[in-house]
C-alpha positions as CSV (number, residue, x, y, z in Angstrom):
1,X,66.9,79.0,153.6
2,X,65.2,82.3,154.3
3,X,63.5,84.0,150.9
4,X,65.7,86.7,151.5
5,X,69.0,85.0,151.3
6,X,68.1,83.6,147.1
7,X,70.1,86.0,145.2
8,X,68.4,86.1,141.5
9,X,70.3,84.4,139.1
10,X,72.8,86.5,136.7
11,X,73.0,86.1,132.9
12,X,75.0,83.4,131.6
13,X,76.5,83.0,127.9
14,X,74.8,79.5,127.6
15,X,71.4,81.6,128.3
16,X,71.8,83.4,125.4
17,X,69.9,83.5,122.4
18,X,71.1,81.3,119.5
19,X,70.0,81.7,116.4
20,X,70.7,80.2,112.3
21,X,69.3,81.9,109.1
22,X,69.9,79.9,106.0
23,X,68.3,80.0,102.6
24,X,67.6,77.7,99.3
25,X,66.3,78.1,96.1
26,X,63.7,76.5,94.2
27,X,63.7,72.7,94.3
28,X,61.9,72.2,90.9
29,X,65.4,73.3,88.8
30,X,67.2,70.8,90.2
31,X,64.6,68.0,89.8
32,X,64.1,69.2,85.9
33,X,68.0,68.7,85.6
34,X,68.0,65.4,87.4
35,X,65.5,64.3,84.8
36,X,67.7,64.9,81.8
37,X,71.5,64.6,83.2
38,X,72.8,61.0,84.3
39,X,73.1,60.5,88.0
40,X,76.8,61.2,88.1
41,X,76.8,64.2,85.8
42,X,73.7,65.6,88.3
43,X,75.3,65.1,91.6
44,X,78.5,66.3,89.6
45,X,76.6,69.9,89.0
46,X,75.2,70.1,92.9
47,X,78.8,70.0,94.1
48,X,80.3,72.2,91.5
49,X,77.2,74.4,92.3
50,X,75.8,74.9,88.6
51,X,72.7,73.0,90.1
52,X,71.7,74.6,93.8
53,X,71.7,71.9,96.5
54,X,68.7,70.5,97.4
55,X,67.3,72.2,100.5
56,X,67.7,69.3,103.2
57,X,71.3,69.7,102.9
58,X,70.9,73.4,103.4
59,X,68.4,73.0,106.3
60,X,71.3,70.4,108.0
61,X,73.9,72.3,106.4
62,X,76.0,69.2,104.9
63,X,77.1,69.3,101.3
64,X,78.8,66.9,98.9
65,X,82.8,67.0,98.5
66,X,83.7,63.7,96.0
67,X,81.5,62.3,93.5
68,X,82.5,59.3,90.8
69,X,80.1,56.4,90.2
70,X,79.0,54.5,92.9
71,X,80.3,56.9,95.3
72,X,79.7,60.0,97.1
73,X,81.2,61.6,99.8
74,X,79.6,64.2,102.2
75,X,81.2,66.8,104.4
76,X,79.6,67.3,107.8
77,X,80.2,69.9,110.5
78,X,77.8,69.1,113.8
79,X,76.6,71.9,115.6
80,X,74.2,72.8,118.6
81,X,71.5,73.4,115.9
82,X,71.7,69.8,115.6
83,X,71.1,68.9,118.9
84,X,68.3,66.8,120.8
85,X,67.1,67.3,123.9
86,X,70.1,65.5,125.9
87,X,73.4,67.3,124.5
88,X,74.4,65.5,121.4
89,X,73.3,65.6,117.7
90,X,70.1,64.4,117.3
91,X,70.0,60.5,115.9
92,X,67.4,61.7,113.1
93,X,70.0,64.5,111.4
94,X,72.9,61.5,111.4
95,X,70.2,59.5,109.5
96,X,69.3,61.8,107.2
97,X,73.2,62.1,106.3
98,X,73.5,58.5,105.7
99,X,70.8,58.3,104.2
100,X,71.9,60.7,101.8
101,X,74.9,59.5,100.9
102,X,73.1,56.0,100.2
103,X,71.0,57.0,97.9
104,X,73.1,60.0,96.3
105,X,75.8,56.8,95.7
106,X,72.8,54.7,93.8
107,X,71.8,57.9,92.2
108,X,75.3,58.4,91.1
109,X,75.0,55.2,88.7
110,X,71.7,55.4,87.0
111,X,71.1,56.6,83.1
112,X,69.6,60.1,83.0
113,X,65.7,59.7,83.1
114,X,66.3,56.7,86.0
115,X,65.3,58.0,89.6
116,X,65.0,56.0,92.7
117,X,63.9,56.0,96.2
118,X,64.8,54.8,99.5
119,X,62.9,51.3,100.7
120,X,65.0,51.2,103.9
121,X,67.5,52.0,106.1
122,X,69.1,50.2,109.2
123,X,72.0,52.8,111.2
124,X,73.8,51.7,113.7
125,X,74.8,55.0,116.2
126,X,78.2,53.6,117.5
127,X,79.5,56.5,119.0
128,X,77.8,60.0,120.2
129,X,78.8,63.0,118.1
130,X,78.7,66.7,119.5
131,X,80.0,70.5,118.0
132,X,83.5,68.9,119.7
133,X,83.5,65.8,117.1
134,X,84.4,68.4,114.3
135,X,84.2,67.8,110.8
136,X,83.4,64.2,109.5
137,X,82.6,62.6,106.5
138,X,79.6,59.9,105.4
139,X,80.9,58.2,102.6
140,X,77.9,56.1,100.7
141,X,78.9,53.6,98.3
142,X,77.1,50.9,96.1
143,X,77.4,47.6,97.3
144,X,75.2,45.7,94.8
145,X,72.8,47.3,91.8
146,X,70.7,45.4,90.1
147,X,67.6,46.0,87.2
148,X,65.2,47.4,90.2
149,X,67.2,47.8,93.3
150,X,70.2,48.8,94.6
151,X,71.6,48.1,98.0
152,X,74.3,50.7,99.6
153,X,75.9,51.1,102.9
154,X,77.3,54.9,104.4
155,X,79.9,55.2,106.8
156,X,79.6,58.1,108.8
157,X,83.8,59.0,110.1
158,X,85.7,61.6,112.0
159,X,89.0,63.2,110.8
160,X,91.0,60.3,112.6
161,X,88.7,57.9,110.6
162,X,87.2,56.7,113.9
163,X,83.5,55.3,112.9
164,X,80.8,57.1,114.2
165,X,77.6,55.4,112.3
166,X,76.6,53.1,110.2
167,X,73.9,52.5,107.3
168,X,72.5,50.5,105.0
169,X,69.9,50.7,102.3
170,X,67.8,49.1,99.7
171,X,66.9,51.4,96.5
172,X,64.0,50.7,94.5
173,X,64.9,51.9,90.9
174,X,62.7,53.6,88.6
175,X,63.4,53.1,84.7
176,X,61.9,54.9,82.2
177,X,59.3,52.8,80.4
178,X,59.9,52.2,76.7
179,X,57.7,52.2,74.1
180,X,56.1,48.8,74.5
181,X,55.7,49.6,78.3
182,X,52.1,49.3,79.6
183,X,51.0,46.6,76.6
């Protein structure tokens, strides 16, 4: 085809310029607080917003909705700020939801002055999830805690309760030491 028959392309809506502005607040309150209130009582003051939430859920923009002990429920909205390169939400920001929930359900449980960390994770993506998916859920519960680890599991659900992911994790736990610690 001659040069002269291309006709230059016209604007489209999907060209235009997306952008997200979001903001947090210190980390270190919360962490002081999670030092001295139990697990539950913590995660109880993140959702009732007396504690600000920690800035990964404001960065993915998910939040707690239910909290009691050994479980914790987070809402979930996907979005094309989620997205990887192909059209859906990006494996990584599913993970980090699970993941999440896992260890916010183990958190849940401990004394105040306990923390813990995440050892693993194993998800399973059983279904893709776009901005059309809508709302979920990731509920994380406890499925066995013990002295020095915990194990959890997140399911990660639409409004229809249709499974979307799901995760698994080992927490190690972290006690305070007593007095004859270190002897």
């Amino acid at each position: 085809m001659p040069e002269t028959d291309l006709l230059p392309s016209e604007p489209h809506q999907a060209d235009a310029v997306r952008e997200r502005a979001y903001s947090w607040t210190d980390p270190a309150e919360a962490a002081a607080a999670a030092a001295r209130l139990d697990g539950a009582e913590f995660l109880q003051a993140v959702l009732d917003g007396t504690l600000p939430a920690p800035p990964l859920m404001r960065t993915l923009d998910f939040a707690p909705i239910s909290i009691r002990p050994g479980v914790v429920v987070f809402e979930f909205t996907p979005a094309e700020f989620h997205y990887n390169p192909i059209g859906s939400v990006h494996g990584g920001v599913l993970a980090a939801v699970c993941d999440s929930a896992c260890g916010c359900a183990v958190h849940s449980t401990l004394p105040a002055g306990t923390s813990y960390t995440s050892l693993d994770l194993s998800i399973k993506f059983l279904r893709p999830v776009t901005s059309a998916t809508g709302r979920m859920t990731c509920e994380g519960t406890v499925t066995q805690a013990g002295g020095r680890s915990a194990l959890a599991q997140a399911q990660l659900t639409d409004s229809a309760g249709k499974l979307f992911a799901f995760a698994t994790s080992t927490c190690m736990i972290f006690r305070p030491l007593g007095p004859s610690a270190g002897r």
